[in-house]
Every structure is written in structure tokens, then in C-alpha cells.
C-alpha positions as CSV (number, residue, x, y, z in Angstrom):
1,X,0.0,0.0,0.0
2,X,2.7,2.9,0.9
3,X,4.9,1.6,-2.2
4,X,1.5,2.4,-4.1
5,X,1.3,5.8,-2.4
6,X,4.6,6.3,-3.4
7,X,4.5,5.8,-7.1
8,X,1.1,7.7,-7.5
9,X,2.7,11.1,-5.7
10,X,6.3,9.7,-7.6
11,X,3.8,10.4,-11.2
12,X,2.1,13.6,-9.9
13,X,4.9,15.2,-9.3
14,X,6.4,14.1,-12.6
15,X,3.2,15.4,-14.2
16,X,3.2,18.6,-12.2
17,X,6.9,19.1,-13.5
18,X,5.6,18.3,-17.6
19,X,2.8,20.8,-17.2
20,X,5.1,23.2,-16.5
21,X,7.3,22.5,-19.2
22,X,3.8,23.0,-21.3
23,X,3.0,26.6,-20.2
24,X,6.7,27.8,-20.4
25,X,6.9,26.6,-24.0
26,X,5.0,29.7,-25.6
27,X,1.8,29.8,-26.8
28,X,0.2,27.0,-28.4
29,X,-1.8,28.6,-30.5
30,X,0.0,31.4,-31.8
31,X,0.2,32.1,-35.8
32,X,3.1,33.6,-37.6
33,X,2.6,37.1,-38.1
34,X,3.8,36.6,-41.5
35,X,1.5,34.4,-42.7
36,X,-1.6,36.7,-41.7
37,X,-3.6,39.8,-43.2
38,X,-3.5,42.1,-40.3
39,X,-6.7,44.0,-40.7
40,X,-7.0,47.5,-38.6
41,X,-10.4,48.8,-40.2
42,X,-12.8,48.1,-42.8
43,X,-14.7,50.7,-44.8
44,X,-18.2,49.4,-45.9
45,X,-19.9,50.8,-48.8
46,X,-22.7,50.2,-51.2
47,X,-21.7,47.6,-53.8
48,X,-19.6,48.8,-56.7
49,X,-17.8,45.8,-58.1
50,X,-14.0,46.7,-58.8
51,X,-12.5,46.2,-62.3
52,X,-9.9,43.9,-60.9
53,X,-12.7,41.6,-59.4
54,X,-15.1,41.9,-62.5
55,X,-12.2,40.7,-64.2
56,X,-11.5,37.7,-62.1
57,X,-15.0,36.5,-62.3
58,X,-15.2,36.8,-66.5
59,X,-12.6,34.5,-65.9
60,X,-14.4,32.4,-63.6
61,X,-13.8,33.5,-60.3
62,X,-17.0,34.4,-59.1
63,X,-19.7,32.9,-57.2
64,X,-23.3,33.3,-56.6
65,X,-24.3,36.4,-55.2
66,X,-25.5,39.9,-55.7
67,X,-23.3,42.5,-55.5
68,X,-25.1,44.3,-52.9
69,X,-22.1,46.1,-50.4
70,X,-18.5,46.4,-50.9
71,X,-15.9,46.0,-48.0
72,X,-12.6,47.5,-48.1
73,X,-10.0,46.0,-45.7
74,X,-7.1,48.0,-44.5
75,X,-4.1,45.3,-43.8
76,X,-0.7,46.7,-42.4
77,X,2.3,45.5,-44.0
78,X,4.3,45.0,-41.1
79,X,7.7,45.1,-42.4
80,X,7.1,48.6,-43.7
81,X,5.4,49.4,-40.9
82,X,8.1,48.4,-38.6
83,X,11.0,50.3,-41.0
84,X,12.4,53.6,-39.5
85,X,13.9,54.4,-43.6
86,X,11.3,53.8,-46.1
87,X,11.0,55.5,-49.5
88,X,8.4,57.8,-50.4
89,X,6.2,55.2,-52.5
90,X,6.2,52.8,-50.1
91,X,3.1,52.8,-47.7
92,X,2.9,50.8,-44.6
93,X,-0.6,49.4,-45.5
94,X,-2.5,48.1,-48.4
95,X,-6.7,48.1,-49.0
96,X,-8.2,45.2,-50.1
97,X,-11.8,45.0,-51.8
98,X,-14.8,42.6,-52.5
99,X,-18.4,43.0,-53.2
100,X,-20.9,40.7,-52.2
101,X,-24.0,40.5,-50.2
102,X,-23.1,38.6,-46.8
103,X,-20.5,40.2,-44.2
104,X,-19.2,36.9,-43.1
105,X,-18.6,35.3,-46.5
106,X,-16.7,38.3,-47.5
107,X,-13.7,37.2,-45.3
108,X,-13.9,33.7,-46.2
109,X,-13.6,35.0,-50.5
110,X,-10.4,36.8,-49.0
111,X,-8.7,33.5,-48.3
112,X,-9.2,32.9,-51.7
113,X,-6.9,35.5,-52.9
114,X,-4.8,36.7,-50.0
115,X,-3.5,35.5,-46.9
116,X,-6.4,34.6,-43.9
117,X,-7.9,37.8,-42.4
118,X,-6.2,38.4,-38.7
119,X,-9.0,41.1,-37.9
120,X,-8.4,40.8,-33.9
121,X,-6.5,44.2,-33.9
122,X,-9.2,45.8,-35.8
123,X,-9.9,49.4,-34.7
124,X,-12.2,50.9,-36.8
125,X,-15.7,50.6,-39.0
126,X,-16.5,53.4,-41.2
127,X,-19.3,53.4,-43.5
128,X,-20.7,55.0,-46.9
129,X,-23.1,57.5,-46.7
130,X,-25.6,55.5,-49.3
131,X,-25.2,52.2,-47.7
132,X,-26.4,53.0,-44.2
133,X,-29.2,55.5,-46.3
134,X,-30.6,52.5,-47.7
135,X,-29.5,49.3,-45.3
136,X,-30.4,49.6,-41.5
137,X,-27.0,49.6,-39.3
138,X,-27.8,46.7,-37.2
139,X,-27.7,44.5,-40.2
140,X,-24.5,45.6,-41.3
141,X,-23.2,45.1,-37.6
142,X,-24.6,41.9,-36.9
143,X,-21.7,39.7,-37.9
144,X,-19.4,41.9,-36.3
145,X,-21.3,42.0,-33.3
146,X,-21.6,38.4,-32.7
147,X,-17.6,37.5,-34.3
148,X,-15.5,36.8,-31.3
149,X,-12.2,37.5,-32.8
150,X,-14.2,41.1,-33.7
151,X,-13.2,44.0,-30.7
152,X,-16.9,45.5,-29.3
153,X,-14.2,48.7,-29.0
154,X,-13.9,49.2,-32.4
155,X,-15.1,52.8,-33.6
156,X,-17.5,53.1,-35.9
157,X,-17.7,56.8,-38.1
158,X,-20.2,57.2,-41.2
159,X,-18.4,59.2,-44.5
160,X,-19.7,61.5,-46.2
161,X,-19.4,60.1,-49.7
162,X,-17.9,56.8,-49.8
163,X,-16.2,55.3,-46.9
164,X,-13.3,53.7,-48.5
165,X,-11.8,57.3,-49.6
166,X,-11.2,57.4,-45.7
167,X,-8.3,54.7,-45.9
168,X,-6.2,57.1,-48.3
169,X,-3.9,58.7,-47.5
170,X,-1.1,61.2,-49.3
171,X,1.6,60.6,-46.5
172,X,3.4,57.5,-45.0
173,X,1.2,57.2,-42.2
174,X,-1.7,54.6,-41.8
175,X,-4.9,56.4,-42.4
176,X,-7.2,54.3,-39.8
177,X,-4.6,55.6,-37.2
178,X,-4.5,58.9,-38.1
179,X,-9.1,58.7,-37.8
180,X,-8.3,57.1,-34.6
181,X,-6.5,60.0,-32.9
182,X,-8.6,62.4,-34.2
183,X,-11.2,60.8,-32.2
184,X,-9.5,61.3,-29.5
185,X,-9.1,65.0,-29.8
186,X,-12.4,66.0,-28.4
187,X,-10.1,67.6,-25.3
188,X,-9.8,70.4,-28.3
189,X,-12.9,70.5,-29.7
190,X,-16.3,70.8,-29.0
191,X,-16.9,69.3,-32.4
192,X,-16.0,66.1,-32.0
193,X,-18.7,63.7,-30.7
194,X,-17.6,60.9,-27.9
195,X,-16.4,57.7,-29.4
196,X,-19.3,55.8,-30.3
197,X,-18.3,51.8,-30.9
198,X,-20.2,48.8,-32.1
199,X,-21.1,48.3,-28.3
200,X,-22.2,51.8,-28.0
201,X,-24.5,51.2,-31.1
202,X,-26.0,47.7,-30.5
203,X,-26.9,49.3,-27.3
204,X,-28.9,52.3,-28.9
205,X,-30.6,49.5,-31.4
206,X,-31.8,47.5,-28.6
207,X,-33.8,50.7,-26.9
208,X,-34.7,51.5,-30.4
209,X,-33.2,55.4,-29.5
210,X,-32.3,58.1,-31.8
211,X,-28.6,58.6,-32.2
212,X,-25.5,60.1,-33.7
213,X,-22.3,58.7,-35.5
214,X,-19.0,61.2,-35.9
215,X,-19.0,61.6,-39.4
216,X,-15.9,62.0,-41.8
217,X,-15.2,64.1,-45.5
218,X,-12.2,62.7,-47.2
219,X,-10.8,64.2,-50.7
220,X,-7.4,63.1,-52.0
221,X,-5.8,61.9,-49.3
222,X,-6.7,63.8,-46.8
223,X,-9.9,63.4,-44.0
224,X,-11.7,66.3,-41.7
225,X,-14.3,65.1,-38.9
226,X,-17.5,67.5,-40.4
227,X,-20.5,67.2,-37.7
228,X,-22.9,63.9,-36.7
229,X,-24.7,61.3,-38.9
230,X,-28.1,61.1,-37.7
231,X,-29.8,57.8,-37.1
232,X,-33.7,57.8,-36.5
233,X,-34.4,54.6,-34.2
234,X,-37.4,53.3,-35.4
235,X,-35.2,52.2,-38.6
236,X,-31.8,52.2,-37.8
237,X,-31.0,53.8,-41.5
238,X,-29.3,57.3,-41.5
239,X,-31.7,60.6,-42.1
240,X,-29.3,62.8,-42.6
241,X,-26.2,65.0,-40.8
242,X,-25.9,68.0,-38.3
243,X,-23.8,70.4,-39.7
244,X,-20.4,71.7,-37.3
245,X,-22.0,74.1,-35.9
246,X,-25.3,72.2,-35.0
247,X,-22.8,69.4,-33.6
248,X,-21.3,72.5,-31.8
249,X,-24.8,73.3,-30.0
250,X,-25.4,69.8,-29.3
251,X,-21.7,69.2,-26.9
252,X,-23.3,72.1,-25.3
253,X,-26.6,71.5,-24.5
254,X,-25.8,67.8,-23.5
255,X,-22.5,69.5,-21.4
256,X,-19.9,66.6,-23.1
257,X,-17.0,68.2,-24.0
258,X,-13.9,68.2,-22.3
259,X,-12.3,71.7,-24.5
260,X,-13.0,74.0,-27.4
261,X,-13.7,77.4,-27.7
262,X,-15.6,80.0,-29.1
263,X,-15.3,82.6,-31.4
264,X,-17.5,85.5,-31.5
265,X,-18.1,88.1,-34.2
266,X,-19.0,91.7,-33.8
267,X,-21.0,93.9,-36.6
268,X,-20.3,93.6,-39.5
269,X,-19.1,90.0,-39.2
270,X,-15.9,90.8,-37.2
271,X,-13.6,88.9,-34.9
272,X,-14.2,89.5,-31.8
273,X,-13.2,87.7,-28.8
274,X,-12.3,84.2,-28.3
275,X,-13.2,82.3,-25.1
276,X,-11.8,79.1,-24.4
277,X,-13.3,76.6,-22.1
278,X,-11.7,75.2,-19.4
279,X,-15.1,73.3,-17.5
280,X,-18.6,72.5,-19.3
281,X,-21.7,71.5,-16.7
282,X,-25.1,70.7,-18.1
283,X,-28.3,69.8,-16.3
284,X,-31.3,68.8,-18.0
285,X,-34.1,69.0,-15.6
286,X,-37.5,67.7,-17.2
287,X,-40.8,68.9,-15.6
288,X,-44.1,66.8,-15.8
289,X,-47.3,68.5,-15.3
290,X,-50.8,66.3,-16.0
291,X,-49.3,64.8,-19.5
292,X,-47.7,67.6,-20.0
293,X,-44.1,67.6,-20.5
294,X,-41.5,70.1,-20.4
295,X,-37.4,70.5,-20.0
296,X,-35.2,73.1,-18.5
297,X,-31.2,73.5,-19.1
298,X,-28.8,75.3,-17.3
299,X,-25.4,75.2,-19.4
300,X,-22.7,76.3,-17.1
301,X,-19.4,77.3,-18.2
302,X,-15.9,78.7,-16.6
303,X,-13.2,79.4,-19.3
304,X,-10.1,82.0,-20.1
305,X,-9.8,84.7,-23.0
306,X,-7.4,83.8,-24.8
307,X,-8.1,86.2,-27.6
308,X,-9.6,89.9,-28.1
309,X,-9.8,92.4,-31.0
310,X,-11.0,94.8,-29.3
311,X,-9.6,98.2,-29.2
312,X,-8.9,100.3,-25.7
313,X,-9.6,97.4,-23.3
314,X,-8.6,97.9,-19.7
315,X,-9.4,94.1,-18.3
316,X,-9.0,95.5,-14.7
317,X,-12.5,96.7,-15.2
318,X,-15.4,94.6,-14.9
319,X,-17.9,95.7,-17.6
320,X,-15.2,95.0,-20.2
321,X,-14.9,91.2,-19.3
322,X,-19.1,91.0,-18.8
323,X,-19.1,92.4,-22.5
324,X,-17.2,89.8,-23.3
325,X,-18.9,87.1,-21.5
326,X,-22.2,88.3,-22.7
327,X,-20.7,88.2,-26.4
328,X,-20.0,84.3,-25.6
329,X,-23.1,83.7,-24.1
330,X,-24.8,85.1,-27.3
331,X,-23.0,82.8,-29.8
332,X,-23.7,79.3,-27.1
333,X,-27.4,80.2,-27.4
334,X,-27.3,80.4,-31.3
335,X,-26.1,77.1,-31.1
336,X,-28.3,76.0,-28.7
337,X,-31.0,77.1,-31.2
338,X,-30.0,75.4,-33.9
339,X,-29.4,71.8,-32.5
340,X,-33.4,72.6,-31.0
341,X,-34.7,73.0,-34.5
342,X,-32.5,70.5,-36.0
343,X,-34.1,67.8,-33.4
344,X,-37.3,68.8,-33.2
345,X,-38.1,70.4,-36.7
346,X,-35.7,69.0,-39.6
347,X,-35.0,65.4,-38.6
348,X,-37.6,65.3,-35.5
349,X,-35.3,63.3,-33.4
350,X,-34.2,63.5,-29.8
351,X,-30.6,63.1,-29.9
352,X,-29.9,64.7,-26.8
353,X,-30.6,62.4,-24.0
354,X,-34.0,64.6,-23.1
355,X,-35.3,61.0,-23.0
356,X,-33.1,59.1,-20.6
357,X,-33.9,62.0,-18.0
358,X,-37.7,61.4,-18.0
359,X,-37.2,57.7,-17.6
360,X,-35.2,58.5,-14.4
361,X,-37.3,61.1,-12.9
362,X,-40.6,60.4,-13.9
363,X,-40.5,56.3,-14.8
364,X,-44.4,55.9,-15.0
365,X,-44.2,58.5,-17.5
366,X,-41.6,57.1,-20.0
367,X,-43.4,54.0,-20.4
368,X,-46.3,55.6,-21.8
369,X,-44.8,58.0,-24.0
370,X,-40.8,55.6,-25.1
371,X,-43.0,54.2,-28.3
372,X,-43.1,57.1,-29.7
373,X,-40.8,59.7,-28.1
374,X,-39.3,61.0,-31.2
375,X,-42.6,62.6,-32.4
376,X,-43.6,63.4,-28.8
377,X,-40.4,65.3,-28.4
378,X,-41.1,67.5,-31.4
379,X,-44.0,69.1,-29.7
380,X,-42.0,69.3,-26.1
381,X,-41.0,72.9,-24.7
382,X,-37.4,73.0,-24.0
383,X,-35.9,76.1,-22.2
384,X,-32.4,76.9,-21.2
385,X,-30.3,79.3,-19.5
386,X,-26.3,79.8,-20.4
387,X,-24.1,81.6,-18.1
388,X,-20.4,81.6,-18.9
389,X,-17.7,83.0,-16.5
390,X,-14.0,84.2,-17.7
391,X,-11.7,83.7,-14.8
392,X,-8.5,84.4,-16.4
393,X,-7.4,86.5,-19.5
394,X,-3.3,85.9,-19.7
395,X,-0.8,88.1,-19.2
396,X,-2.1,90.6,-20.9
397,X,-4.0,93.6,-18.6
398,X,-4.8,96.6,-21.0
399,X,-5.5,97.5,-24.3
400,X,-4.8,101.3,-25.2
């Protein structure tokens, strides 16, 4: 019996000992990088068959299928990418298209041509302006959605024209990083929307809500972030765009911005001051009375002028920075205005999160009225109040 005991903890050891060996070996599973497509975005558009492709299937390489989206996939080409000295012709990436009609089976045709799709460091999702017009989003997401070797992080963006002119680019950089740290200048910019990501989206979809995508313009190479791409919930398809300067009213009504600033103009049309924000508050306080429903903002703001064409300005005295706060104020409310009529008269959409505070304050309510809040919100009286306070103009004291 004990020589038994012996030999069974004599094994587990030896096992113990093996396992080891096993888990210090690497990782099982690991694929060469070489022998991968590393894909870091995809731009989705509606189907437009390349030449290169119509040619391969004359000469029988096509399937069955309609031609209903085309994906481009940006791949990195690591070895450039990794060079410090590459020449001017050389770009660190290459884009790679197919039309078809399913998402999935569009990776599976790029095995047929190419090395296997890698798409676990993918970071971004940008699609055409008359795809998502005519296809709702949460069709075109699906696969992605549900694809475990997909990131829920990645960011999605809609162009304004066709998405695949995003992944250009005129220098040696790769374009779907260059979109990704624009997104992450909204500390700048107060119009630059928060990142919005598949997660973000399916989320929307599932509360069937309104909501906005950042939306891009590209022309030879180069790309601008230009306002919102405006999703109506009941359909998922896109209805249209805010412009900058609706986008603009929009970061702050809701209060999400983290920087920007804001020029104003004096008669006739010129420069003024500039006020730059240093802290945005918002508080969206709804009000329910019988069925009647109403909101009240108070936009709060504390920020520096950094700026000032102004002639004979002596800042030690008060009414001359109250002028200039006033001037501020003016130009947030004309914002203000025109996210308010953008929502509730052009697209008639609630974009703002008007909704979300009624279901928190007043639950019993928002289940009667969350069918059809869109078109309820249109006829809803929203007032607000801005109030803007400069507590530091530079250096500089007086104007003579």
C-alpha cells in the first residue's frame, strides 16, 4: 500500500513538473505574423464591383451572389510598418476589396486571394453615406457584433461620400490611425462627438433610440471630422447630418465636452473675442405637469480669454470682461437654437438624451410616451439658461 502511495505522488509530481514545461513553452496557439492579413479597419460601402474583381470572375472566379455592399479592408504590412527608412512610394498598408451580399462570406472569399484575415486588432468601422441611407446599421453590424475575434471597442464613423476614400492617404502614415487619434481630440474640440463603438451602437438599437455617429469628408488623401450622422431609431437607416455648428450646439446643450472654444463676431461679421473653455456643466431637468411635459437647461461654463480684437480694453475693469462674456453667451445660445430645431423640426429626433432624463425622474411616465418619443419630443417645450464666466485673460491687462 505505501509503495503504491509512493509511485502515484512519484507520477504527480512528474506530471506537475511536464505541465510546466507545457505553459513555459509559448503559446500553443500562436500564428506567424507573416502568414496573416493584419486587418485594422474596414470601410463598408454600397456595392460597386472593382474592375480587378469583375475581371477575375469573366474569368471564372466568381460565385453566386448579388453585389449588394463592398468592403474594403485596411491590412498593415508590417515590415514597412516596422522600418524607421522607407521611401516615399512605399506605404505601410494596403486596401483590399470585395463585393458581395453577406458580411461573413466576404472574409472567407479573401482566403481565396490573399493570406487569412487576422481582424483581432481591428480598430475601426467606417461606413458609406448611401449604404447605411438604404440598409439599417444593425444588419450591417450583426456579424461583427456576434464574431468573437471582432473588438466590441472598435469605432464606428459614417463618410460623407464613400467610406473607403477614408483609408487614403497622401503621407506615410496609416490612415485608420491617423481617424483614430482624431477621435481622441475632443479635449480640443467641442466638435468632436464621444467615441461611439459597435457596443455603443447595438446598445442604442436595442432601446430602439435616436442617435449620432461622428461623421468624416475625405478628398485626396486627406480626411476632416464634419459634424454627426443622424440615425432615426425606429429604422436604424441614417436621415441625414448636423452640420459643425449644430454638432457645436449639441456638446453644449448635453455638457460633453472636455475643450473648445468659441469665437465671436462683432457687426459687421468681425472677430471678436475668443473664449476658451476650461469646464462644461449641463443639467437637463424635465418637468411633468398632468401629460404635460417640459425641460429646463442650465449650461454652465468657466473658461479664459485667450483672444480679443478689441480696441482700448482695460481688463481691470469689470464691464469690459461682462461684454465679453455676454458676447460668448450670445454665440452658445445660437447654437443652442439650432441643435433645438434641427431635433425637433428637420429630422424630428431627440438626440440629446431629453429622454433618458424622463425615464429617471418620472418612470411611470416614460413607459407611456418611449413608443413614440421622437414625435412626442417634437411638440415638447425645452428652455435653457447659459451663463459663462472668464476667470483668467493671460498676461495681458490693457488694451490702449
Amino acid at each position: 500500500m505505501c509503495k503504491n502511495k509512493y509511485l502515484i505522488r512519484n507520477w504527480t509530481s512528474k506530471l506537475l513538473i511536464l505541465s510546466f514545461f507545457f505553459f513555459l513553452s509559448g503559446c500553443w496557439d500562436s500564428k506567424n505574423i507573416t502568414e496573416l492579413s493584419l486587418v485594422v479597419g474596414e470601410a463598408i460601402d454600397q456595392g460597386d464591383e472593382a474592375p480587378m474583381e469583375r475581371i477575375l470572375n469573366e474569368k471564372g472566379g466568381g460565385y453566386r451572389k448579388q453585389n449588394m455592399i463592398t468592403i474594403t479592408w485596411q491590412i498593415v504590412i508590417p515590415k514597412i510598418a516596422a522600418s524607421k527608412s522607407t521611401s516615399a512610394d512605399q506605404k505601410p498598408y494596403k486596401n483590399h476589396s470585395i463585393s458581395g451580399d453577406m458580411i461573413h462570406q466576404f472574409a472567407r472569399e479573401a482566403s481565396l486571394e490573399s493570406k487569412p484575415l487576422f481582424n483581432q486588432h481591428q480598430k475601426m468601422f467606417v461606413f458609406g453615406e448611401k449604404l447605411v441611407r438604404s440598409m439599417d446599421l444593425q444588419t450591417l453590424l450583426d456579424q461583427h457584433f456576434r464574431d468573437n475575434e471582432v473588438r466590441e471597442s472598435g469605432l464606428v464613423l459614417v463618410a460623407r461620400g464613400l467610406a473607403k476614400d477614408t483609408l487614403e492617404t497622401k503621407g506615410s502614415e496609416i490612415p485608420v490611425d491617423r481617424l483614430v487619434q482624431i477621435s481622441k481630440n475632443q479635449y480640443r474640440n467641442t466638435r468632436i462627438l464621444p467615441p461611439m463603438t459597435i457596443q455603443n451602437i447595438m446598445g442604442k438599437i436595442s432601446t430602439r433610440s435616436s442617435f449620432l455617429v461622428q461623421s468624416v469628408v475625405a478628398s485626396q488623401g486627406e480626411v476632416k471630422f464634419a459634424g454627426a450622422a443622424v440615425f432615426k431609431g425606429e429604422t436604424n437607416k441614417l436621415i441625414g447630418f448636423l452640420s459643425e455648428e449644430e454638432l457645436e450646439g449639441l456638446t453644449w446643450l448635453t455638457g460633453k465636452s472636455k475643450g473648445g472654444v468659441v469665437k465671436t463676431l462683432d457687426e459687421p461679421d468681425q472677430p471678436f473675442i475668443i473664449y476658451e473653455l476650461e469646464s462644461l456643466k449641463s443639467r437637463i431637468r424635465p418637468n411633468v405637469a398632468g401629460n404635460k411635459i417640459s425641460f429646463h437647461v442650465e449650461i454652465e461654463s468657466v473658461g479664459r480669454l485667450t483672444e480679443d480684437w478689441r480696441k482700448k480694453v482695460n481688463y481691470f475693469e469689470d464691464e469690459f470682461l461682462q461684454s465679453a462674456e455676454k458676447a460668448a453667451e450670445e454665440e452658445v445660445i445660437r447654437h443652442v437654437d439650432m441643435i433645438l430645431k434641427a431635433m425637433q423640426k428637420k429630422y424630428g429626433v431627440e438626440v440629446a438624451g431629453f429622454g433618458n432624463q424622463v425615464r429617471i425622474h418620472y418612470p411611470k411616465v416614460w413607459q407611456n410616451v418611449k413608443h413614440n418619443w421622437d414625435e412626442e419630443f417634437r411638440k415638447i417645450s425645452v428652455t435653457y439658461n447659459v451663463k459663462l464666466k472668464i476667470n483668467d485673460y493671460g498676461l495681458r491687462r490693457m488694451k490702449k
